[in-house]
C-alpha positions in Angstrom: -139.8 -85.1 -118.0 -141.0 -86.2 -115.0 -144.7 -84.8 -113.8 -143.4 -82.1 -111.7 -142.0 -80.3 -114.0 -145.4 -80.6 -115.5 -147.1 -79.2 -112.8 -144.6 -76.0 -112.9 -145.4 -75.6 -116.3 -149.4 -75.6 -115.9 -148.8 -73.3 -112.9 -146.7 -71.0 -115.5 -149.6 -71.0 -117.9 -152.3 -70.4 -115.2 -150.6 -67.8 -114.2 -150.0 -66.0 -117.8 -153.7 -66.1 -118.4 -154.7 -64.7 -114.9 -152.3 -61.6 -115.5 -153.9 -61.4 -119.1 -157.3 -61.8 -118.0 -156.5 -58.9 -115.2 -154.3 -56.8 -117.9 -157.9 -56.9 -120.1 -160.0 -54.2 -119.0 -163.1 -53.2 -120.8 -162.9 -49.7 -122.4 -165.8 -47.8 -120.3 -166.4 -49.8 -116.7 -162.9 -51.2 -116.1 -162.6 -54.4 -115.1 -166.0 -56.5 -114.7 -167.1 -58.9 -111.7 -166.8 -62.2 -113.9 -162.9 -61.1 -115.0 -161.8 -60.6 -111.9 -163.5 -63.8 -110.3 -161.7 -65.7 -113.5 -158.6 -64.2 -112.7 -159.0 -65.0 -109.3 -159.8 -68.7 -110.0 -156.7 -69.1 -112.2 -154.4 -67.0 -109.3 -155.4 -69.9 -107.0 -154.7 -73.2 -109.5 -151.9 -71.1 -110.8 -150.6 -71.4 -107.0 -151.9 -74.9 -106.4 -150.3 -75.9 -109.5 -146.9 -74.2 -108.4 -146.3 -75.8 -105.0 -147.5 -79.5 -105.9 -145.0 -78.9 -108.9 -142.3 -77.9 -106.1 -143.5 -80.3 -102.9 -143.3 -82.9 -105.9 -140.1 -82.3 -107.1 -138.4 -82.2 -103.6 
């Protein structure tokens, strides 16, 4: 398996726990400052992850 493929994978992950971190609101406030900078953070190395994955497999 060569290490793009890898790198598609980790982007796959990133980007499951940024749509979990976003699906988990808190009961009363909605979501909070720190979830949505998380979520944010993972969205962006979710990305990164993707398109080195791609520019690495071309």
């Amino acid at each position: 398996m060569g290490f793009g493929v890898v790198l598609l994978v980790l982007g796959g992950f990133l980007l499951g726990g940024a749509y979990s971190i976003w699906k988990a609101d808190s009961d009363t406030r909605g979501r909070t400052g720190p979830q949505v900078g998380f979520a944010v953070v993972l969205l962006v190395g979710a990305v990164l992850a993707t398109a080195s994955g791609i520019l690495r497999l071309v």
